[in-house]
VEXDREN-2710 file (C-alpha; in Angstrom, 1 decimal):
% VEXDREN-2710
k/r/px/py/pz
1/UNK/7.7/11.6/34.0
2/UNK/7.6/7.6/33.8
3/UNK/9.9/6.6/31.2
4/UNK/9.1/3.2/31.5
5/UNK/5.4/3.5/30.9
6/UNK/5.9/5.4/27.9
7/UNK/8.4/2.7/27.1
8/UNK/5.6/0.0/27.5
9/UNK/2.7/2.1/25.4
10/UNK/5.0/2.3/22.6
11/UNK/5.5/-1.5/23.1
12/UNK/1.9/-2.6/23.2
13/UNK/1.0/-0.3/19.5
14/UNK/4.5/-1.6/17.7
15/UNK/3.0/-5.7/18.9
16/UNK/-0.5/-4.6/16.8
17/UNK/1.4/-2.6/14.1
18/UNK/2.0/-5.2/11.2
19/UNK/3.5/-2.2/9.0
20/UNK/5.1/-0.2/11.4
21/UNK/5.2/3.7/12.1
22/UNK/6.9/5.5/9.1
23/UNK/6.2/9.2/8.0
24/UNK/4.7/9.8/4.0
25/UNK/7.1/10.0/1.6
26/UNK/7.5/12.4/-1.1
27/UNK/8.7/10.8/-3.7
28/UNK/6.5/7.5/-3.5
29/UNK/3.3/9.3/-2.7
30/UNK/4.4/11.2/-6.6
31/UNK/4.4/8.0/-8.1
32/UNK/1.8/6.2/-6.6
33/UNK/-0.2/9.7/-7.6
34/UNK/1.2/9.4/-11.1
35/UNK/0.7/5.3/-11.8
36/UNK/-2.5/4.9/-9.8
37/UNK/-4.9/7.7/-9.8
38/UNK/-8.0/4.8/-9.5
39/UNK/-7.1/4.0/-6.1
40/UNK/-8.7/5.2/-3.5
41/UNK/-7.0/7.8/-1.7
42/UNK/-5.9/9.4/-5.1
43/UNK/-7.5/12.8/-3.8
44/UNK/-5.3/12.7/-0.6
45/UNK/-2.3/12.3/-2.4
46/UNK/-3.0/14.7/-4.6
47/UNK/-3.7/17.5/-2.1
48/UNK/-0.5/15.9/-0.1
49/UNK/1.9/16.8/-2.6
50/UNK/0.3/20.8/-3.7
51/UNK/0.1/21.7/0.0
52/UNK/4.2/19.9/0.7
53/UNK/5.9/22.3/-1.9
54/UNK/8.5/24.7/-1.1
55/UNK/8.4/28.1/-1.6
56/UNK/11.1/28.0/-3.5
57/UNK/8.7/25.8/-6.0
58/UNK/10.8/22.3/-4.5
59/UNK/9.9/19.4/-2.6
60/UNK/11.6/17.5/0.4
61/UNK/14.9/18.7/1.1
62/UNK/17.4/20.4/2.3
63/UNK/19.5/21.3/-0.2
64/UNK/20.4/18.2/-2.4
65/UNK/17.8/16.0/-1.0
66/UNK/15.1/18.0/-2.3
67/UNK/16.2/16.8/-6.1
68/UNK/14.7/13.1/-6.1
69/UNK/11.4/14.1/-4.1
70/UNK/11.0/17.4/-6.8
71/UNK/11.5/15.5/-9.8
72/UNK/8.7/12.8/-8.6
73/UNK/6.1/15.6/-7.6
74/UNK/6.3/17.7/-10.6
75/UNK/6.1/15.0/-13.1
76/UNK/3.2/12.9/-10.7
77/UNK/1.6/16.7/-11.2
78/UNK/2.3/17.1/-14.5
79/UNK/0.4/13.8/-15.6
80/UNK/-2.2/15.0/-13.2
81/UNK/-2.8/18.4/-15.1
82/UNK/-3.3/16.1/-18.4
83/UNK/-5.9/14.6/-17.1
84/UNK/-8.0/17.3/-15.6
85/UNK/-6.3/20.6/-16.2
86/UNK/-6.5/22.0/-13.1
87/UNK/-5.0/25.7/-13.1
88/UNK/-3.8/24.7/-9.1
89/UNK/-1.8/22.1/-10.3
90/UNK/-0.6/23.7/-13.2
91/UNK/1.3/26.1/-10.7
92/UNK/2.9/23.7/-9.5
93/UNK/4.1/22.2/-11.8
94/UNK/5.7/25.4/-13.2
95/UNK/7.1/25.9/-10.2
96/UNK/8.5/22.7/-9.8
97/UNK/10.3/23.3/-13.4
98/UNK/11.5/26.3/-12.3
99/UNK/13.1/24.6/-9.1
100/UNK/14.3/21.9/-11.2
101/UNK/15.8/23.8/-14.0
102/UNK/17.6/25.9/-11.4
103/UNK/18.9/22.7/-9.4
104/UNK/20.2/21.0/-12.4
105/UNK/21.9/24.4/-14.5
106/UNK/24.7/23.7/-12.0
107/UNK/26.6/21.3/-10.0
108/UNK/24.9/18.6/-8.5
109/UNK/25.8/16.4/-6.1
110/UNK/23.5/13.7/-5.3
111/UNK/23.0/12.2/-1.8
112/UNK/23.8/8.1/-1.1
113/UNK/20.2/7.4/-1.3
114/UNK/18.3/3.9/-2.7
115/UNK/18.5/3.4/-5.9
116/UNK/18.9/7.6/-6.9
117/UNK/21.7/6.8/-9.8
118/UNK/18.7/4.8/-12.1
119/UNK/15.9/6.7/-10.7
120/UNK/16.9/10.5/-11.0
121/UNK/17.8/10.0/-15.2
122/UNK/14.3/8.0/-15.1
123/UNK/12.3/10.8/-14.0
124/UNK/14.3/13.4/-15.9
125/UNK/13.4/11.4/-18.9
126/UNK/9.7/11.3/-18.3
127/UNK/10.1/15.0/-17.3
128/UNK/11.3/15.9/-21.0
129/UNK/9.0/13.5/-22.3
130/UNK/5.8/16.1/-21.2
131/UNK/8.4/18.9/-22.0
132/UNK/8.0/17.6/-25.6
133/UNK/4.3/16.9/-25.7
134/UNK/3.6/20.6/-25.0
135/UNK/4.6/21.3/-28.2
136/UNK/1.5/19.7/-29.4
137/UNK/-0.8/20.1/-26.8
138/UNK/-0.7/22.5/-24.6
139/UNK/-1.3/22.5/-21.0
140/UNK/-3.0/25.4/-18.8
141/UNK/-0.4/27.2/-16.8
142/UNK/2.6/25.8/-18.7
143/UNK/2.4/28.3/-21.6
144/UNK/6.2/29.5/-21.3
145/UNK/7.7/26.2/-21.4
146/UNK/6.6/25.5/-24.9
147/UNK/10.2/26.8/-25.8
148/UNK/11.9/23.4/-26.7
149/UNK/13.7/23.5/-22.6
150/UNK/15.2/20.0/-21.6
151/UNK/16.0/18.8/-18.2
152/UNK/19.9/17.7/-18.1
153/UNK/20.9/14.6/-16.6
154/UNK/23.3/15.3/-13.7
155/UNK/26.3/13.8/-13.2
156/UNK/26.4/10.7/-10.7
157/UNK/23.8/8.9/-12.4
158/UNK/23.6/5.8/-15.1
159/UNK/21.4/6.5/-17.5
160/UNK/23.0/3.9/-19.4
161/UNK/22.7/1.2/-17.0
162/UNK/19.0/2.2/-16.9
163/UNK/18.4/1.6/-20.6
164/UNK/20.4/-1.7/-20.2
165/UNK/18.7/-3.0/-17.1
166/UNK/15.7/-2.0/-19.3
167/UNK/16.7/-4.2/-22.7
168/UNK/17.8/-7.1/-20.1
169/UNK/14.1/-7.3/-18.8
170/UNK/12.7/-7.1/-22.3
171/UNK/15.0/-10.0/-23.4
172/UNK/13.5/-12.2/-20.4
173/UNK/16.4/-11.6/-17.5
174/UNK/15.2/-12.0/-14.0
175/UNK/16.3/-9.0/-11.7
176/UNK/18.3/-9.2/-8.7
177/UNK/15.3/-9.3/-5.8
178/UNK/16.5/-6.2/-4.1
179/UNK/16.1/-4.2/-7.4
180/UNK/12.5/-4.9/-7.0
181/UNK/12.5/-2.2/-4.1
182/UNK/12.6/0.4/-7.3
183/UNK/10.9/-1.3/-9.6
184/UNK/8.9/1.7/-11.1
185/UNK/11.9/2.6/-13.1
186/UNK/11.5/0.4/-15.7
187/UNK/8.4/2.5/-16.5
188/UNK/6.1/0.0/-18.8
189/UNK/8.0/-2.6/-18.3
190/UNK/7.3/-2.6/-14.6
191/UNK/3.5/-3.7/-15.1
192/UNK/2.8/-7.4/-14.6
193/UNK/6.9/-8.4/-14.8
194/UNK/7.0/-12.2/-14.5
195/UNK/9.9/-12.4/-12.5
196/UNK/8.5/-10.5/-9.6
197/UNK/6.1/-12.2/-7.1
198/UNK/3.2/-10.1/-6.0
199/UNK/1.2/-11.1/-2.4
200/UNK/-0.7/-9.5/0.4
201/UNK/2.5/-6.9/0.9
202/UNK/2.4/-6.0/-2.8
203/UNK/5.9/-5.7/-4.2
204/UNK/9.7/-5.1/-3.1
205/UNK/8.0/-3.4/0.3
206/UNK/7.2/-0.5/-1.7
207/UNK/3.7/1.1/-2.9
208/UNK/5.5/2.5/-6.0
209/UNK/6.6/-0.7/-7.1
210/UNK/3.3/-2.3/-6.5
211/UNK/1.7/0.3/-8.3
212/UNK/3.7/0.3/-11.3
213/UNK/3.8/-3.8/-11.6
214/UNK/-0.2/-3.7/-11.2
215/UNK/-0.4/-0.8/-13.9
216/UNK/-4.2/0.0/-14.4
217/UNK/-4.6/-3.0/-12.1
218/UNK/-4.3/-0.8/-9.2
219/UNK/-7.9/0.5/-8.6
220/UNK/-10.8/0.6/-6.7
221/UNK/-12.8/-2.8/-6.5
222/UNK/-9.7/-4.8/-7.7
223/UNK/-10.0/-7.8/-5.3
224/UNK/-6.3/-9.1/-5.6
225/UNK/-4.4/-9.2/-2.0
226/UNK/-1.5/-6.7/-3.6
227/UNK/-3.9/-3.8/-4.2
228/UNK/-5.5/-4.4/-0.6
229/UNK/-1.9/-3.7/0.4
230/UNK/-2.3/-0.2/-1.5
231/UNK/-5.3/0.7/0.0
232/UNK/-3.7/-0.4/3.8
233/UNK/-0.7/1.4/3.4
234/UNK/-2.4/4.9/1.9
235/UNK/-5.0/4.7/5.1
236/UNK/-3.1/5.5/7.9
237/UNK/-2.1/8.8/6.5
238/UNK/-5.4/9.6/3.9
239/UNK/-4.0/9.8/0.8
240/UNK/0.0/9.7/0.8
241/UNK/2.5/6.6/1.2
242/UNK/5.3/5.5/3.4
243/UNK/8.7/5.2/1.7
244/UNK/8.3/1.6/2.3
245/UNK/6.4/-0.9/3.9
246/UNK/5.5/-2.7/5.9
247/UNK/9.2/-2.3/8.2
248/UNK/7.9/-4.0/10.7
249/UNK/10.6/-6.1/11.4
250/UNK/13.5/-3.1/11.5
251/UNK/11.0/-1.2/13.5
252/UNK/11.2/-4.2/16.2
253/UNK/14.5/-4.9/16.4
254/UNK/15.9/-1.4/16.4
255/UNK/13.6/-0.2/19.1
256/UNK/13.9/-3.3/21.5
257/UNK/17.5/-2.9/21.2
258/UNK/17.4/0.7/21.9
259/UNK/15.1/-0.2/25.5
260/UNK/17.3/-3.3/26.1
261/UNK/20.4/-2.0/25.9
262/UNK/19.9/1.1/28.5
263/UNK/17.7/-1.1/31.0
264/UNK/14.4/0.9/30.9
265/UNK/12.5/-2.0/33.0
266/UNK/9.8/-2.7/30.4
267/UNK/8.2/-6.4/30.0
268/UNK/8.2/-7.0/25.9
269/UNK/4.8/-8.4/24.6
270/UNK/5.7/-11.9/23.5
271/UNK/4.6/-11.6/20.6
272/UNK/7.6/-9.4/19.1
273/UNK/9.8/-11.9/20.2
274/UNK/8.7/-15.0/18.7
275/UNK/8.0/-12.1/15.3
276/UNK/11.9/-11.5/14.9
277/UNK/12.4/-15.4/15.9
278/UNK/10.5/-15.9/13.1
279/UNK/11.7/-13.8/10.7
280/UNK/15.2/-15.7/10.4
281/UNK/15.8/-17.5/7.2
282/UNK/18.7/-18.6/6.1
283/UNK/20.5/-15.3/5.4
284/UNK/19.2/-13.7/8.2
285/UNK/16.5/-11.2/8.8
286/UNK/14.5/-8.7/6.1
287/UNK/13.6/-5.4/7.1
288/UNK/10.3/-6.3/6.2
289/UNK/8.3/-8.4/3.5
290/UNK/9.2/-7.6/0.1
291/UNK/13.0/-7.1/0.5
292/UNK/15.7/-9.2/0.9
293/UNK/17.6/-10.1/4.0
294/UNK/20.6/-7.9/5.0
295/UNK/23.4/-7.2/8.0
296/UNK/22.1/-4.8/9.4
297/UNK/18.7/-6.2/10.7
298/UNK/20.1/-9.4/10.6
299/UNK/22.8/-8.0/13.7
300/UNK/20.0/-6.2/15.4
301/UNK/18.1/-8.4/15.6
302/UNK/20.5/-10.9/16.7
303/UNK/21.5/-8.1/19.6
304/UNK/17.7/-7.8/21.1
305/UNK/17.2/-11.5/20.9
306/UNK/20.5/-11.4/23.1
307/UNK/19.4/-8.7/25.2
308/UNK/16.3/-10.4/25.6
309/UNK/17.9/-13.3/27.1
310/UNK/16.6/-15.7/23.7
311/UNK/19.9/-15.6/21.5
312/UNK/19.3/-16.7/18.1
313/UNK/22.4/-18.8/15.9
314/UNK/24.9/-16.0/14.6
315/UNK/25.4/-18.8/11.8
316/UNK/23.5/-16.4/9.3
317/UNK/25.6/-13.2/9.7
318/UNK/29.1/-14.8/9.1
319/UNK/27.6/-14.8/4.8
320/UNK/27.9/-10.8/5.5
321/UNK/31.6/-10.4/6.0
322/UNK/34.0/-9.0/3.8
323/UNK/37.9/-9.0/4.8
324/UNK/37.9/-6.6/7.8
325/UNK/34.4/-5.9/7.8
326/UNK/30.7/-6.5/7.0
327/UNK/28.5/-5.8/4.0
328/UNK/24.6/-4.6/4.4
329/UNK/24.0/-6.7/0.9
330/UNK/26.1/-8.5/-1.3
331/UNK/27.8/-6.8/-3.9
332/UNK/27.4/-3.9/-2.0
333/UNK/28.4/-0.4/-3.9
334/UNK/29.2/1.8/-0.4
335/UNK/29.8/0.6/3.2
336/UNK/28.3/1.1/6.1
337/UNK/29.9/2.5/9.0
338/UNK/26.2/1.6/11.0
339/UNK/25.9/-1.5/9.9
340/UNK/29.0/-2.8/11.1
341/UNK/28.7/-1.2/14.6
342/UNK/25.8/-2.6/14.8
343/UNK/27.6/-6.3/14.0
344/UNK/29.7/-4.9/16.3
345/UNK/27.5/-4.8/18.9
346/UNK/25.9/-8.5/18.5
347/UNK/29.0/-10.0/18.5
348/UNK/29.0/-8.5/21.9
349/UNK/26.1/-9.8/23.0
350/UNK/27.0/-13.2/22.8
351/UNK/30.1/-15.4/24.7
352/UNK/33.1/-14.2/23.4
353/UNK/35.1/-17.6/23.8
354/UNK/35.2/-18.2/20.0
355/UNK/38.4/-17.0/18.5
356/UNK/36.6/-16.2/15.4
357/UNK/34.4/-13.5/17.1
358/UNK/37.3/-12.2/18.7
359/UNK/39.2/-11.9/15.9
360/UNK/36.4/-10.5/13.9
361/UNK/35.1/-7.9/16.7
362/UNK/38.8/-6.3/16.7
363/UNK/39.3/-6.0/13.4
364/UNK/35.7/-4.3/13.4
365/UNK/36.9/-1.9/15.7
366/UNK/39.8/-1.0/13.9
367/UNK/37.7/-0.5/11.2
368/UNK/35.5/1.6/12.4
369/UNK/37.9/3.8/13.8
370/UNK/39.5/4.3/10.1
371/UNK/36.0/5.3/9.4
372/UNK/36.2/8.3/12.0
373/UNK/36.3/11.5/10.8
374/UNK/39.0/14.0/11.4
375/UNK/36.2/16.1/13.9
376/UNK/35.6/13.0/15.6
377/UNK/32.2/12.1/13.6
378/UNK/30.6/9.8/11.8
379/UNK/28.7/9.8/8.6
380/UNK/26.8/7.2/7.1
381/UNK/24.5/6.0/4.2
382/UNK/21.6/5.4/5.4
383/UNK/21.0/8.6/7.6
384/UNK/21.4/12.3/7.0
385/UNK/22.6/13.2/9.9
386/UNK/26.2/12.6/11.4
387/UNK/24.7/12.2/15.2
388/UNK/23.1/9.1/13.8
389/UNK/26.3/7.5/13.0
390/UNK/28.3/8.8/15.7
391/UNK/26.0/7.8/18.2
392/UNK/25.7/3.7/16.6
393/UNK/29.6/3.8/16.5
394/UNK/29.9/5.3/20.0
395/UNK/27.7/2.9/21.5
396/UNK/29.4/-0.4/19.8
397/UNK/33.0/0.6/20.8
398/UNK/32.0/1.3/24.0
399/UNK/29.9/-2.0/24.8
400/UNK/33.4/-3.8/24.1
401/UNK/35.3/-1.7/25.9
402/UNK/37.8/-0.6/23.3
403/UNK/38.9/2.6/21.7
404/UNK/38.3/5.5/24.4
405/UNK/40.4/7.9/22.1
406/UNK/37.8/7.5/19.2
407/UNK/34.8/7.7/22.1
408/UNK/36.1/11.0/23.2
409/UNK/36.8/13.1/19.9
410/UNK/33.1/12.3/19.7
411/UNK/32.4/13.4/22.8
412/UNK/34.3/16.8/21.9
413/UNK/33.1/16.8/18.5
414/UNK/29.5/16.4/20.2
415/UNK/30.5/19.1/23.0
416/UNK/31.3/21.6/20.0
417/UNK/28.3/21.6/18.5
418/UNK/25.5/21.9/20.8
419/UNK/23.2/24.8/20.1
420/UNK/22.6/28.0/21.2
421/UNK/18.9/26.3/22.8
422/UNK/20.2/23.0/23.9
423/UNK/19.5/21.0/21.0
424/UNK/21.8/19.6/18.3
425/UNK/21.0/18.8/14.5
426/UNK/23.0/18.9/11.6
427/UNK/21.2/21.8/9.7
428/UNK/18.2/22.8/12.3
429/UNK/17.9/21.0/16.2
430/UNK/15.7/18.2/16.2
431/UNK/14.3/15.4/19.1
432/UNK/16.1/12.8/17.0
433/UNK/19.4/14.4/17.0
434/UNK/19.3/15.5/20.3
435/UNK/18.6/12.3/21.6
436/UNK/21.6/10.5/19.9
437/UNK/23.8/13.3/21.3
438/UNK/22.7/12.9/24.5
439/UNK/23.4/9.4/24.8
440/UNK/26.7/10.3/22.9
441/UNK/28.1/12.3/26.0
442/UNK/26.5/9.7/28.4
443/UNK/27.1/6.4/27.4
444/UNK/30.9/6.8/26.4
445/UNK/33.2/4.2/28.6
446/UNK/36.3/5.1/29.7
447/UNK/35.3/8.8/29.8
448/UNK/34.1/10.4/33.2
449/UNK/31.4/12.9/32.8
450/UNK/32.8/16.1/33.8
451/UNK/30.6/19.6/34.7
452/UNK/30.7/20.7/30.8
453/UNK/29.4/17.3/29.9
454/UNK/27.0/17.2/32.8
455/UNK/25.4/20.6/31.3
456/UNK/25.5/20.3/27.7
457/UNK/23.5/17.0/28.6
458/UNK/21.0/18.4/31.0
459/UNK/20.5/21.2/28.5
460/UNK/19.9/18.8/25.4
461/UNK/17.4/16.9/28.4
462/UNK/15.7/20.2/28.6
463/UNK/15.1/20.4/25.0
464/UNK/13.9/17.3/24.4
465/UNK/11.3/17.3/27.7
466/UNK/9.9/21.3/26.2
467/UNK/9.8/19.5/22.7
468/UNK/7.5/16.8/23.6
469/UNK/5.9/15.2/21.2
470/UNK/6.7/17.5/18.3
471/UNK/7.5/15.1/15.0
472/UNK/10.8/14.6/13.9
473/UNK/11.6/15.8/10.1
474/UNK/12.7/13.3/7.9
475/UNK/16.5/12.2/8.4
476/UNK/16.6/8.4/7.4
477/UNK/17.5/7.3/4.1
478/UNK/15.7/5.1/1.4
479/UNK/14.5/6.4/-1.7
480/UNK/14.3/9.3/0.2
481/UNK/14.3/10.8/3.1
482/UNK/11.7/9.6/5.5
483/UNK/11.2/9.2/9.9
484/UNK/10.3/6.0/11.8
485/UNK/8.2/7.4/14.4
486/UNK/8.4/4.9/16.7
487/UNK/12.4/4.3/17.0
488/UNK/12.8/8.4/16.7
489/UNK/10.5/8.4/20.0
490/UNK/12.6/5.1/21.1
491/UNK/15.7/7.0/21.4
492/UNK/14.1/10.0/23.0
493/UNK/12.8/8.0/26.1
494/UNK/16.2/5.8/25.9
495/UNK/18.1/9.3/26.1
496/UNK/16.1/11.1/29.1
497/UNK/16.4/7.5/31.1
498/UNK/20.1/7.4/30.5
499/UNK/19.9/10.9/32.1
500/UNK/18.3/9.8/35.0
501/UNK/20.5/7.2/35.9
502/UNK/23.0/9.9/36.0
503/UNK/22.6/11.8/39.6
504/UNK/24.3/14.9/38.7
505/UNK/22.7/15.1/35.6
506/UNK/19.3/14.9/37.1
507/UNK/19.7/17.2/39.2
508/UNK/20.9/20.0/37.4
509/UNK/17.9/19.3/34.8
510/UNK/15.7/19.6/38.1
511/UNK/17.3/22.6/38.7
512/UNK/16.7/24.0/35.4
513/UNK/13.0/23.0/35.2
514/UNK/12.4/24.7/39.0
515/UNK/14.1/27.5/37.6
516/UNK/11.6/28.0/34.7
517/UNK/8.3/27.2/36.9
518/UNK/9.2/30.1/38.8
519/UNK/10.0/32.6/36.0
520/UNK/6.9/31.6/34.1
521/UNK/4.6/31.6/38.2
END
């Protein structure tokens, strides 16, 4: 298998890709469904979300993630079946309610997802809203829920701040830019807001945003370069929408890191390059268009440019740091443990005769050991998975040479819980996961691979060459849960040539595959 020429395909598509690789999500596709239905790919979306449903009558998931993307689908489907009364969609919409009145009759806890506090009491809201008008008007399928039932609000959320964010708009306030990501929850309000700036990547990097600030805008035949943006961004998968868009820029920097960093010998188109050159401003780099810049892509970026032998100034990170460690925005509600190892690792990248990086890149590691848990993981807010997080923090300590003790509780933690078939995942195994364990176990310093390492990582090798090409289920967090196709597949090839720069670990995955051929001759 030549790593390094799957290395270079994937290249050569992410230098033509001006939006980047990123699953359909749930919970936009709803509300693009919902706000939109004249644009094209209406039908898609539609189909999207009755054929996605559970059958326990949810959406998304597992377990508490399936709240946000079940609240969006039911109601997108619920102002669908006023419009056309279609009997198929008026099952699912009762059995959305069903799933949602069982979810929220007890204790919810909600994930550390974009925006979910304003946008969870939102949809409940509009929920009740068509709860209410059944009264009157009755809806084909929905018969029994003519019986005066109300969503609760769960705990967590701020309705309140909702209604005041709401009454600050309609007084003339100008919201912070990186509310503008969520837009859509100020319902009406949304449509045509003069403090928001709408161009050829629509709005906030998100299709429901752009949908609700273009209202009935958003059709079929509307010339304006934000609903061009719509109809892109529903192509590429008929119908339903990425999470956000376009990511090109995150897409870029975390994969070239990913190649740069365990020396697959690929030559980068120069294209990307001068495209994360060029996406510096002042506070650093955006994830893409539409949102505004942050740490995180601001240090990865910084760390391929490194890698790549271009360093950029590190002038625009330093605006990031608070006391002992490194915010992803400003006035930042949660931190994250990712985010700072990936700091962590830029700071790495670059001479360390400064006293001010010195200074900084211990107290990060001090910090991110705090952040440790007990097991020897990591969890973090922008993933679902701990092997994400364990795997980022892993590989920063380790590129400074510091903190062995925290590198192997991971590596035991990691050791533990390998699965039965050679894969690891938090709930099911999965490519993704496996990969980041893989490098876990293999790109810890200080730690010599022993015989139980040697296996567990030729075993999770194993898994990951049967698997393929199989896609990834959504682990990454935004609004909710979603994959980028290209860094998942990134870290797979980064994983299996990690392996095969380990001799032993080759060959007792050669071993294994010869073993198979001649059970299966």
């Amino acid at each position: 298998m030549n790593l390094a020429n799957q290395a270079q395909r994937l290249l050569a598509g992410m230098a033509t890709d001006s939006f980047g690789d990123f699953s359909a999500s749930l919970y936009e596709t709803g509300r693009v469904a919902a706000l939109a239905p004249l644009l094209q790919g209406h039908e898609g979306r539609i189909r999207f979300l009755l054929h996605e449903q559970g059958s326990d009558g949810s959406w998304g998931g597992p377990g508490e993630y399936a709240l946000l993307p079940t609240l969006s689908a039911t109601e997108a489907l619920f102002t669908e079946l006023s419009r056309t009364a279609d009997t198929r969609v008026g099952t699912a919409v009762h059995r959305g309610l069903e799933a949602l009145f069982a979810k929220l009759g007890g204790e919810v806890s909600l994930p550390d997802t974009v925006a979910i506090e304003l946008l969870v009491p939102w949809l409940v809201s509009a929920l009740n809203t068509h709860l209410a008008a059944l009264e009157t008007k009755p809806l084909p399928g929905l018969e029994i829920w003519r019986d005066g039932k109300r969503l609760p609000c769960p705990g967590g959320t701020y309705p309140e701040l909702l209604v005041h964010l709401r009454e600050a708009v309609e007084h003339g306030a100008v919201l912070p830019e990186k509310l503008w990501h969520s837009l859509e929850m100020l319902g009406p309000l949304a449509q045509g807001a003069s403090f928001v700036r709408a161009g050829r990547f629509g709005v906030g990097c998100s299709p429901a945003a752009t949908a609700a600030w273009f209202g009935t805008g958003a059709r079929r035949g509307n010339p304006h370069p934000g609903v061009r943006y719509l109809e892109q961004v529903q192509a590429r998968h008929g119908g339903p929408v990425p999470v956000a868009a376009p990511l090109d820029v995150f897409e870029r920097a975390w994969v070239l890191t990913t190649f740069t960093d365990v020396g697959l010998p690929v030559a980068v188109p120069f294209e990307l390059v001068e495209g994360l050159r060029s996406a510096f401003g002042e506070s650093g780099v955006a994830g893409g268009a539409g949102l505004p810049p942050d740490a995180d892509d601001t240090s990865t970026a910084l760390h391929a440019l490194a890698n790549l032998g271009m360093p950029y100034p590190l002038d625009s990170l330093w605006e990031y740091q608070v006391d002992e460690h490194f915010s992803t925005f400003p006035e930042e509600r949660t931190p994250s443990v990712t985010t700072n190892a990936h700091v962590l690792q830029a700071l790495a990248a670059y001479p360390r005769g400064d006293r001010r990086t010195a200074d900084t890149m211990l107290g990060l590691t001090e910090w991110l050991c705090g952040q440790q848990h007990a097991d020897g993981s990591w969890t973090d807010k922008w993933h679902a998975s701990p092997y994400y997080a364990t795997a980022t923090c892993v590989v920063a300590l380790a590129g400074c040479g510091e903190s062995t003790a925290a590198e192997r509780k991971a590596v035991r933690w990691v050791l533990e819980t390998q699965h039965a078939n050679g894969a690891w995942g938090f709930w099911d195994g999965t490519t993704e996961e496996t990969a980041f364990a893989v490098q876990i176990l293999l790109r810890a310093k200080g730690i010599r691979p022993d015989a139980a390492i040697e296996q567990a990582a030729a075993r999770g090798c194993s898994y990951l060459l049967e698997a393929g090409d199989a896609p990834s289920p959504p682990l990454w967090h935004d609004k909710d849960l979603y994959t980028p196709g290209r860094i998942v597949r990134a870290e797979t090839i980064a994983a299996l040539h990690v392996a095969g720069t380990n001799p032993r670990v080759a060959a007792r995955l050669a071993r294994s595959h010869a073993e198979r051929a001649g059970r299966t001759a």
